[in-house]
Backbone as JSON Lines, residues from 0, in Angstrom:
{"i":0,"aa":"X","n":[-105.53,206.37,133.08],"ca":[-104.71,205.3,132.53],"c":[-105.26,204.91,131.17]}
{"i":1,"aa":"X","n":[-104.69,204.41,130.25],"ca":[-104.89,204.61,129.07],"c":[-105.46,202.99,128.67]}
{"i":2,"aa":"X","n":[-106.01,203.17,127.81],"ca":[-106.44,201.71,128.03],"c":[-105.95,200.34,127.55]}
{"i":3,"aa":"X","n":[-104.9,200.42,126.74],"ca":[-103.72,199.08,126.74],"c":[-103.18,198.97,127.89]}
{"i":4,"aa":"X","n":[-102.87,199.78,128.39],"ca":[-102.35,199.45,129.95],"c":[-103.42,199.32,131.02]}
{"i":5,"aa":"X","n":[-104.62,199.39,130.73],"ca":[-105.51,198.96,131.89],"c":[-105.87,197.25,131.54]}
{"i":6,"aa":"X","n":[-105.85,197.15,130.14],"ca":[-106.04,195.84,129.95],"c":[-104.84,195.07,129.79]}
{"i":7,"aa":"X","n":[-103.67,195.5,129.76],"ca":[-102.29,195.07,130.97],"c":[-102.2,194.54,132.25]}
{"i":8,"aa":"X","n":[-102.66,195.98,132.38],"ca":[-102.68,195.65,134.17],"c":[-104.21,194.82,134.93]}
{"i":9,"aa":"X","n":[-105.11,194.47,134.18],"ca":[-106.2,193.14,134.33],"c":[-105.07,191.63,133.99]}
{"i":10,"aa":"X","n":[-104.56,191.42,133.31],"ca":[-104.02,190.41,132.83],"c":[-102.95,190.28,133.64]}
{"i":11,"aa":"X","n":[-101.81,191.37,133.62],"ca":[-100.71,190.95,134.74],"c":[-101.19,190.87,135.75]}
{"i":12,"aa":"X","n":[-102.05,191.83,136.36],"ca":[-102.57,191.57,138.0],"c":[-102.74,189.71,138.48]}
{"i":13,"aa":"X","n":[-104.04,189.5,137.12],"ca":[-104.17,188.25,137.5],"c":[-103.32,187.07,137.59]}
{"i":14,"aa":"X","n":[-101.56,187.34,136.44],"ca":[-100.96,186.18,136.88],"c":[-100.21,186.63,137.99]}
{"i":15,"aa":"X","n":[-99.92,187.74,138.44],"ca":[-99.11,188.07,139.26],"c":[-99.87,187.75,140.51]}
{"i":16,"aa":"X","n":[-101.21,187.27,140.66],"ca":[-101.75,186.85,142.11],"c":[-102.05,185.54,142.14]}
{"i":17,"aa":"X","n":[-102.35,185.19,141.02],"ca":[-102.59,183.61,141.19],"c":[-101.71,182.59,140.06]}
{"i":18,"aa":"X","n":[-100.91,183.02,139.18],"ca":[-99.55,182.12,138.47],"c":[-100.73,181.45,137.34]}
{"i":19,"aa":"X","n":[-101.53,182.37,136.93],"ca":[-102.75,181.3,135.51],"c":[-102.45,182.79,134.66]}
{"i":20,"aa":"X","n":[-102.66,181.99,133.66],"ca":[-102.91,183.28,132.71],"c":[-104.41,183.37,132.45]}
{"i":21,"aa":"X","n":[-104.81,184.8,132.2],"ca":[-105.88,184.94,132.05],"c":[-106.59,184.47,130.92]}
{"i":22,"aa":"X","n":[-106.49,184.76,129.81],"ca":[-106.61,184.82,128.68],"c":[-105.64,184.19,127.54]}
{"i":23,"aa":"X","n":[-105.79,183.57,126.63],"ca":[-104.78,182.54,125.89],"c":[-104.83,183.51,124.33]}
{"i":24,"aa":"X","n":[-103.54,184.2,124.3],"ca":[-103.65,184.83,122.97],"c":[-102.76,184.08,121.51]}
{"i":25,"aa":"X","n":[-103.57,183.58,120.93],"ca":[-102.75,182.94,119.6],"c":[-102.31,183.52,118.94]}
{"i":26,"aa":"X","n":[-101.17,183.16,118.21],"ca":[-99.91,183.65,117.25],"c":[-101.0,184.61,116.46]}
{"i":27,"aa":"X","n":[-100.67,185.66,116.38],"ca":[-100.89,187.17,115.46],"c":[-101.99,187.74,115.96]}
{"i":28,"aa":"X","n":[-103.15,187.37,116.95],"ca":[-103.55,187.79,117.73],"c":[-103.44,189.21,118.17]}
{"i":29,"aa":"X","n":[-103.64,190.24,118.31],"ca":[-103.58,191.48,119.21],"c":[-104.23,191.08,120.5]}
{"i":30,"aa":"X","n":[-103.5,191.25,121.92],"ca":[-103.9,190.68,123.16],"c":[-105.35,191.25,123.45]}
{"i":31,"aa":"X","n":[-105.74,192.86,123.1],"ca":[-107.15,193.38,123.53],"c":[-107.98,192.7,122.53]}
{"i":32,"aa":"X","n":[-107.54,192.02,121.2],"ca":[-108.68,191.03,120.47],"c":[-108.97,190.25,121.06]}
{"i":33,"aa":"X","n":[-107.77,189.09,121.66],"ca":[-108.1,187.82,122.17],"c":[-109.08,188.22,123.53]}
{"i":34,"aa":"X","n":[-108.64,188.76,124.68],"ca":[-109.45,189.22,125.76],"c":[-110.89,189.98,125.65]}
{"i":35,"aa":"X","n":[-111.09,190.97,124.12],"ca":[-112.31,191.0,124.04],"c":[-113.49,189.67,123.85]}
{"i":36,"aa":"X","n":[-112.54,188.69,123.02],"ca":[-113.51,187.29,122.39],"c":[-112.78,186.36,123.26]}
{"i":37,"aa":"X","n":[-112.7,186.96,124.57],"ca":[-112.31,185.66,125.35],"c":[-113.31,184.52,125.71]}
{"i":38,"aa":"X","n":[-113.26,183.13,126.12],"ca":[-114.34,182.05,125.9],"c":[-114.9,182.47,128.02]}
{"i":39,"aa":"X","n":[-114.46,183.59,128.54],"ca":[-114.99,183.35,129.83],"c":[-115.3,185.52,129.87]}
{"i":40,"aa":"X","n":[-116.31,185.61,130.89],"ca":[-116.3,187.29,130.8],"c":[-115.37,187.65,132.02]}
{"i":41,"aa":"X","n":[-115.21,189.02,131.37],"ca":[-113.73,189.79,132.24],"c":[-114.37,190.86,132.34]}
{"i":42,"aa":"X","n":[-114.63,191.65,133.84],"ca":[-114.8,192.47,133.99],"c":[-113.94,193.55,134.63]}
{"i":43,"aa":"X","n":[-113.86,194.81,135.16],"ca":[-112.76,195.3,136.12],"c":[-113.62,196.79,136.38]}
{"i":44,"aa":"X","n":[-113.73,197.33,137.36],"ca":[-113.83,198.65,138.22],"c":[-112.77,199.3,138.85]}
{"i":45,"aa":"X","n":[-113.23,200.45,138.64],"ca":[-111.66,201.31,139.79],"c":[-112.07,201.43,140.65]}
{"i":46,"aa":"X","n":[-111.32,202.86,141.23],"ca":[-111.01,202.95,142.63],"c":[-111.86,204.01,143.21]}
{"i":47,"aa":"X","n":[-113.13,204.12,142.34],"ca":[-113.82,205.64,143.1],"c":[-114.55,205.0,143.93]}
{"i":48,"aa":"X","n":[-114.85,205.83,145.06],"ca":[-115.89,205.68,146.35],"c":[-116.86,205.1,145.76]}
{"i":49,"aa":"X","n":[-117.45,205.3,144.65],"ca":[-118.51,203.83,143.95],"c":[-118.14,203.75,142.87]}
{"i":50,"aa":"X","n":[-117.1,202.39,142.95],"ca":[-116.21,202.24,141.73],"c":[-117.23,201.88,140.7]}
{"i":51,"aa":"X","n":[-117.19,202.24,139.26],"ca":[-117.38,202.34,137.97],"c":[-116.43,201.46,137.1]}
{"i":52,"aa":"X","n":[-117.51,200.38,136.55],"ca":[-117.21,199.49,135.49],"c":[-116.22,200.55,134.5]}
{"i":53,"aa":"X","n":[-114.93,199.83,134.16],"ca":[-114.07,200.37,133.22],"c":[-114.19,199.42,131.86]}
{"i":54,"aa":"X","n":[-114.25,198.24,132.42],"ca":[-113.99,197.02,131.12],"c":[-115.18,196.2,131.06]}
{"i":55,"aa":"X","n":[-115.41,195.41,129.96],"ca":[-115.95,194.39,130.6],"c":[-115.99,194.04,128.36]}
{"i":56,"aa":"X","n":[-115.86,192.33,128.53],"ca":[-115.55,191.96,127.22],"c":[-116.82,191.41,126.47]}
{"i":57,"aa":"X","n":[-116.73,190.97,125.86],"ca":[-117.93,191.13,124.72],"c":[-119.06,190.24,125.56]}
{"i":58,"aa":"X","n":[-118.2,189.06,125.95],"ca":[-119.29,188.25,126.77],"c":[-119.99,188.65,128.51]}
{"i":59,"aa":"X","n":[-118.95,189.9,128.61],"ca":[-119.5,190.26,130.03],"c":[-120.79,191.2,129.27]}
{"i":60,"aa":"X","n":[-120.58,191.66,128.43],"ca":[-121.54,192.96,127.66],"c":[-122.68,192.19,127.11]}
{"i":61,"aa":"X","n":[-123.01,191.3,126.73],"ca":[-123.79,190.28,126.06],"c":[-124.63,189.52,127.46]}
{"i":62,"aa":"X","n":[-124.3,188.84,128.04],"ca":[-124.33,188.57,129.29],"c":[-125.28,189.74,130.56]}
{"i":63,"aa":"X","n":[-124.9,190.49,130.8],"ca":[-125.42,191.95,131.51],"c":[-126.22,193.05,130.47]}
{"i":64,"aa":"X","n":[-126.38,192.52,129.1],"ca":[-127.18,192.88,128.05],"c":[-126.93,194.49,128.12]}
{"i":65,"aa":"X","n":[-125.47,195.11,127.83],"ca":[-125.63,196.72,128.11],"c":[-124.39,196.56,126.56]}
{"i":66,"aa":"X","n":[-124.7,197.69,125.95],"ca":[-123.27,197.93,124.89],"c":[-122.47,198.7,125.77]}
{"i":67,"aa":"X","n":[-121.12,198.3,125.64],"ca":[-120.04,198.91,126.49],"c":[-120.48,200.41,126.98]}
{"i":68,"aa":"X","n":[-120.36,201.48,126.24],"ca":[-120.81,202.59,126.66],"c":[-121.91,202.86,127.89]}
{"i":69,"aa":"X","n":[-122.56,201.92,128.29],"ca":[-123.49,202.09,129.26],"c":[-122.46,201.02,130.39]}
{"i":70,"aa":"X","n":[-121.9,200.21,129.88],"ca":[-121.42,199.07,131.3],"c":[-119.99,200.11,131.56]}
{"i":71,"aa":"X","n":[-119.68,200.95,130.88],"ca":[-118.32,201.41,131.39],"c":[-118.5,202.56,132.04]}
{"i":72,"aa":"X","n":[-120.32,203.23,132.21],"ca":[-120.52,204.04,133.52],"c":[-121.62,203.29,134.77]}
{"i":73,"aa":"X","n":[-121.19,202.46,134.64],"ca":[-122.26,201.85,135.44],"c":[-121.34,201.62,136.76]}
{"i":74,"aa":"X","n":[-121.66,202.14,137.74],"ca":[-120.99,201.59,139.39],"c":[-121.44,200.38,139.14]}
{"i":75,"aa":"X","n":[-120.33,199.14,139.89],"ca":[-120.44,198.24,139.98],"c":[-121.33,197.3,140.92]}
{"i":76,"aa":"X","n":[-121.82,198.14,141.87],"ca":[-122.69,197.44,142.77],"c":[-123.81,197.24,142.2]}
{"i":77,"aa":"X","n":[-124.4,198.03,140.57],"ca":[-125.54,198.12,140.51],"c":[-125.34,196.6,139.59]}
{"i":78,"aa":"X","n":[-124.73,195.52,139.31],"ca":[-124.67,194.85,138.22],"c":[-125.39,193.3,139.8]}
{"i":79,"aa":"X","n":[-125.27,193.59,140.97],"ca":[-125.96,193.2,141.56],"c":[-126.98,193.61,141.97]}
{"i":80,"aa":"X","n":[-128.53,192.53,142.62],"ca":[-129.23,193.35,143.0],"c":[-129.55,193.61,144.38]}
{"i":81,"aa":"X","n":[-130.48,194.42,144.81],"ca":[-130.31,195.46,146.39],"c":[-130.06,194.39,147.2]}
{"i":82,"aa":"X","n":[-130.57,193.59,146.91],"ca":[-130.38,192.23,148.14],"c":[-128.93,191.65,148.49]}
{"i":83,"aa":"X","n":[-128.3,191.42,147.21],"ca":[-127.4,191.11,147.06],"c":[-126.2,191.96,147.41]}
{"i":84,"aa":"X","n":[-126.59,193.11,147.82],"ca":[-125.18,193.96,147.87],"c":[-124.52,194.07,149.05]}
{"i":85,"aa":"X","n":[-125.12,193.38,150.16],"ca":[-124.29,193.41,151.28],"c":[-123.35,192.13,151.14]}
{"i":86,"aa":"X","n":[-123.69,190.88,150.3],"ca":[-122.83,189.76,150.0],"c":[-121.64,190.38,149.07]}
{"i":87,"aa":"X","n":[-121.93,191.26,148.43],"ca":[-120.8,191.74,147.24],"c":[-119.88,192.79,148.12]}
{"i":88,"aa":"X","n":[-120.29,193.39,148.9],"ca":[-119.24,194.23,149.81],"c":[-118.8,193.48,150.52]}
{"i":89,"aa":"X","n":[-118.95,191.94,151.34],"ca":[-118.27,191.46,152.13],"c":[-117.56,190.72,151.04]}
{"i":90,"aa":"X","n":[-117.44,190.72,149.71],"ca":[-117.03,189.69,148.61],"c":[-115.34,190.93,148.4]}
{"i":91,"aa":"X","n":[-115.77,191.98,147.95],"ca":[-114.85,193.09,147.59],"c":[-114.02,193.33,149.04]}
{"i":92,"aa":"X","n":[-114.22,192.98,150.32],"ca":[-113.84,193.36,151.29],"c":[-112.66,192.33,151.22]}
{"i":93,"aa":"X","n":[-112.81,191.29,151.21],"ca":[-112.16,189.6,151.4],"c":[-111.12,190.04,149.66]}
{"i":94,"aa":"X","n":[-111.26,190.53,149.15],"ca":[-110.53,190.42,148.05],"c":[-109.36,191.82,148.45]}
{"i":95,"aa":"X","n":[-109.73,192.44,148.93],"ca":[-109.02,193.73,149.33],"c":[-107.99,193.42,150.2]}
{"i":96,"aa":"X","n":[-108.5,192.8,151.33],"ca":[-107.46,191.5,152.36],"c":[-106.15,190.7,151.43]}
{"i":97,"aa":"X","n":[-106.99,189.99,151.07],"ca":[-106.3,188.62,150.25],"c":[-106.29,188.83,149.11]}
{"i":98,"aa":"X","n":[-106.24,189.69,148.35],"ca":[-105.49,189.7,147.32],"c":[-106.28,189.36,146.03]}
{"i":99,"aa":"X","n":[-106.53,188.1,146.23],"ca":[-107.59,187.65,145.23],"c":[-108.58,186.55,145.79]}
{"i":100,"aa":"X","n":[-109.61,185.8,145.06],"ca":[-110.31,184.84,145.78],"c":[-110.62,184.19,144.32]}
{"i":101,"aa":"X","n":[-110.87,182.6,144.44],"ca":[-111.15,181.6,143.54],"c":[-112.27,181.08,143.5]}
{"i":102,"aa":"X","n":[-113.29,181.68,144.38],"ca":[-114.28,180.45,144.57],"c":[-115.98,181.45,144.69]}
{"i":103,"aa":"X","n":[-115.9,182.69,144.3],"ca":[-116.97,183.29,144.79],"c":[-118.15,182.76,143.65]}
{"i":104,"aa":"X","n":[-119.44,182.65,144.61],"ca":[-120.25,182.59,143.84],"c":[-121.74,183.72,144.16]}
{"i":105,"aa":"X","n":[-122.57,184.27,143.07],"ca":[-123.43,185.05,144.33],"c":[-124.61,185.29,142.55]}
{"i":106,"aa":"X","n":[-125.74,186.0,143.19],"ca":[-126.54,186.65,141.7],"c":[-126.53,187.62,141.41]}
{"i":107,"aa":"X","n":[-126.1,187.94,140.13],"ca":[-126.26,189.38,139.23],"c":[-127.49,189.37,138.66]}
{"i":108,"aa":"X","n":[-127.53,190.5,138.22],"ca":[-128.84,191.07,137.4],"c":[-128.14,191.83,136.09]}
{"i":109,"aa":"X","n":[-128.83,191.28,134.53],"ca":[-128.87,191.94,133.69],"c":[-129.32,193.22,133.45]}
{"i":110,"aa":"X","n":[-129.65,194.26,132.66],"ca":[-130.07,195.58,132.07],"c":[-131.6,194.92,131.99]}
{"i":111,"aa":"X","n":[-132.05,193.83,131.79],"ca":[-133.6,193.62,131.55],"c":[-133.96,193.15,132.91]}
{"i":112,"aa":"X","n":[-133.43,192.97,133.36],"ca":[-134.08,192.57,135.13],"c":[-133.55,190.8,135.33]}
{"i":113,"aa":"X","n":[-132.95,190.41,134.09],"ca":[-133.03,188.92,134.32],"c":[-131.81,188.83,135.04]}
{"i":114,"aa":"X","n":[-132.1,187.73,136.06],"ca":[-130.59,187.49,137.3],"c":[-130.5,186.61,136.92]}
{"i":115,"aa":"X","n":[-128.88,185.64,136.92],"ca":[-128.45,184.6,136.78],"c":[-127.26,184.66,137.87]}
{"i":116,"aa":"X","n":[-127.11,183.52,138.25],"ca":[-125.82,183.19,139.36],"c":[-124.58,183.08,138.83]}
{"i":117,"aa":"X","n":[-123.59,183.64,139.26],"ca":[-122.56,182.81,138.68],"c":[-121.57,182.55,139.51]}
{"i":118,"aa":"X","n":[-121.06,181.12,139.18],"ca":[-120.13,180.21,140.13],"c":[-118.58,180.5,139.62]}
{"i":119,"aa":"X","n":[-117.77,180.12,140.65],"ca":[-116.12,179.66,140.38],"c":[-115.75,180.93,140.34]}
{"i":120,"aa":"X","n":[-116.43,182.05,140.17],"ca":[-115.48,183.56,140.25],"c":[-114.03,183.79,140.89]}
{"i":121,"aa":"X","n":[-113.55,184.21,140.06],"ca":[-111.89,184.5,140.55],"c":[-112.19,186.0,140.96]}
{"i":122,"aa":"X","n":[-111.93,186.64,141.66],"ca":[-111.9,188.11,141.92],"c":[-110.78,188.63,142.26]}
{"i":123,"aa":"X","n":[-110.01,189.77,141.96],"ca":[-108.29,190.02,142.27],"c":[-108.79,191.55,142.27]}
{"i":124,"aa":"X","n":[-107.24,191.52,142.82],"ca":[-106.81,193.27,142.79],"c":[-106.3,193.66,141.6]}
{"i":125,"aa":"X","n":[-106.82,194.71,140.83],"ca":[-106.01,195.78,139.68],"c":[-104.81,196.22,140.81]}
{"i":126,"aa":"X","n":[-103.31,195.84,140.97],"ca":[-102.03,195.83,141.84],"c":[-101.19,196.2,140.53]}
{"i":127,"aa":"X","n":[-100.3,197.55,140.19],"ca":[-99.21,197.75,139.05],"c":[-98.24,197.27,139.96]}
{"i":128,"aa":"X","n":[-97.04,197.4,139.36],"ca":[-95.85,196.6,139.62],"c":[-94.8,197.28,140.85]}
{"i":129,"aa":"X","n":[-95.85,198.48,140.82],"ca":[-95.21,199.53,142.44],"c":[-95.66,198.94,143.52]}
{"i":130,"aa":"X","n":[-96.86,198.14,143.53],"ca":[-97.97,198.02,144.91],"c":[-99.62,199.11,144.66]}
{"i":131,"aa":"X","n":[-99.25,199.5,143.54],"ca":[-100.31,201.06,143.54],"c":[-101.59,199.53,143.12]}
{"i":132,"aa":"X","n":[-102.31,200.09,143.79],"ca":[-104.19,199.92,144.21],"c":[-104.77,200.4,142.82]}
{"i":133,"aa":"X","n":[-105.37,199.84,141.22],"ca":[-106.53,200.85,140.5],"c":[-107.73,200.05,140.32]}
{"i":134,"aa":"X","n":[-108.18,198.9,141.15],"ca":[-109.36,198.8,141.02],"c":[-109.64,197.06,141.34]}
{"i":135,"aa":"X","n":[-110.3,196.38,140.9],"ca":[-110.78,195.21,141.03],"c":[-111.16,194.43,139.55]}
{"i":136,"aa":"X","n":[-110.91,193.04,139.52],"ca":[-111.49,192.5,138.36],"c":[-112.18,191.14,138.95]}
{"i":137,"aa":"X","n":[-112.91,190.9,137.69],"ca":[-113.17,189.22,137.83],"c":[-113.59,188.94,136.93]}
{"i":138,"aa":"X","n":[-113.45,187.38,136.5],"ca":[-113.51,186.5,135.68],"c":[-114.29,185.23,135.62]}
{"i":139,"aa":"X","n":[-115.25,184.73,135.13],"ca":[-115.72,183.88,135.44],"c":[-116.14,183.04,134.17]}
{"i":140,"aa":"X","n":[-116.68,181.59,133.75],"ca":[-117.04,180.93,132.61],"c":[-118.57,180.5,133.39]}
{"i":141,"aa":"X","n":[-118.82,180.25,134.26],"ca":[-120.08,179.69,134.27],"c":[-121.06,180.21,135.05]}
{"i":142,"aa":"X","n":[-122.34,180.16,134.65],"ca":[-123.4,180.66,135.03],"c":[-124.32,179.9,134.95]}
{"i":143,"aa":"X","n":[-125.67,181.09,135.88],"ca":[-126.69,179.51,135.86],"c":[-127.73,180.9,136.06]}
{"i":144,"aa":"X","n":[-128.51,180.85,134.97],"ca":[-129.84,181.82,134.96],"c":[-130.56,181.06,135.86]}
{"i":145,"aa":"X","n":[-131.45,182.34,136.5],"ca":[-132.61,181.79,137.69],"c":[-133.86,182.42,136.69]}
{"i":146,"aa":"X","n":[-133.78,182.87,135.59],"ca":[-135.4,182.89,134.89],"c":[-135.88,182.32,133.63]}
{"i":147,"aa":"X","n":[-135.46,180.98,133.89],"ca":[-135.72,179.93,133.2],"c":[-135.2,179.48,132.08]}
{"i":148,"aa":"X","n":[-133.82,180.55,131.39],"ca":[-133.17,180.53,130.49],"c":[-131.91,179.13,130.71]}
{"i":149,"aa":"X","n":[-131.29,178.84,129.62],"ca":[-130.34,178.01,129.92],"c":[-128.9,178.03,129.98]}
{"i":150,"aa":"X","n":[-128.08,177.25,130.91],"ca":[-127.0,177.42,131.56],"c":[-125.69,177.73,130.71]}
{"i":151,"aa":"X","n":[-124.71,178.19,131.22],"ca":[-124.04,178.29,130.21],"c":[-123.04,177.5,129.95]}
{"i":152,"aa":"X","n":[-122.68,177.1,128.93],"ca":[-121.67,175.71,128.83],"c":[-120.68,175.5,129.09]}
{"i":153,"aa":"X","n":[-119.43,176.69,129.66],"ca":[-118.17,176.51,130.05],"c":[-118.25,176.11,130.93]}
């Protein structure tokens, strides 16, 4: 899938499951500008047996400290750590069910080892307009480092 239409189908998925828009694009805007410098990070994985980061916007890349090229082969389980990954499969399981979820919270780990939590996660299905299944996203504004760094302000 090409990638205006994957970052389509992140944005429609999400109003088409929960009626918000994702991302707020201003007059002359190009929509993959506004969603790259969006004020919250957007991430999304497909559909392989260990789905692989496809997207993720300047602040998910900044944030998980990787330049795109490394976060867009990275399986997604690894952006948690070992501990954490049986909470993130029962997290991806509940989103697979229901469609989407509003409220997840759990800890990631950066490229340098530093973990921070992050709260209010929306998590949805990548759903095109057939029913077809390409992956998972989520979105989130706030975080809360656990190595002594400071919180983030959204």
């Amino acid at each position: 899938m090409q990638a205006d239409r994957r970052l389509a189908l992140i944005a429609d998925s999400f109003h088409r499951l929960t009626g918000r828009v994702l991302v707020d694009v201003p007059v002359g805007v190009p929509f993959a500008q506004a969603m790259w410098h969006a004020p919250c990070v957007v991430v999304a994985h497909g559909v392989e047996a260990d789905p692989v980061f496809f997207y993720g916007n300047q602040l998910a890349l900044d944030l998980f400290e990787m330049p795109f090229d490394a976060f867009t082969h990275l399986p997604s389980r690894f952006s948690a750590e070992p501990v954490a990954r049986g909470e993130r499969d029962a997290l991806l399981a509940r989103v697979t069910r229901d469609g989407y979820i509003d409220d997840y919270a759990g800890v990631r780990i950066a490229a340098s080892g530093r973990r921070f939590r992050i709260e209010q996660a929306v998590v949805w299905n990548l759903v095109d307009e057939y029913g077809g299944l390409h992956g998972q996203a989520a979105t989130f504004r706030r975080w809360l480092p656990l190595d002594g760094d400071t919180p983030s302000a959204g």
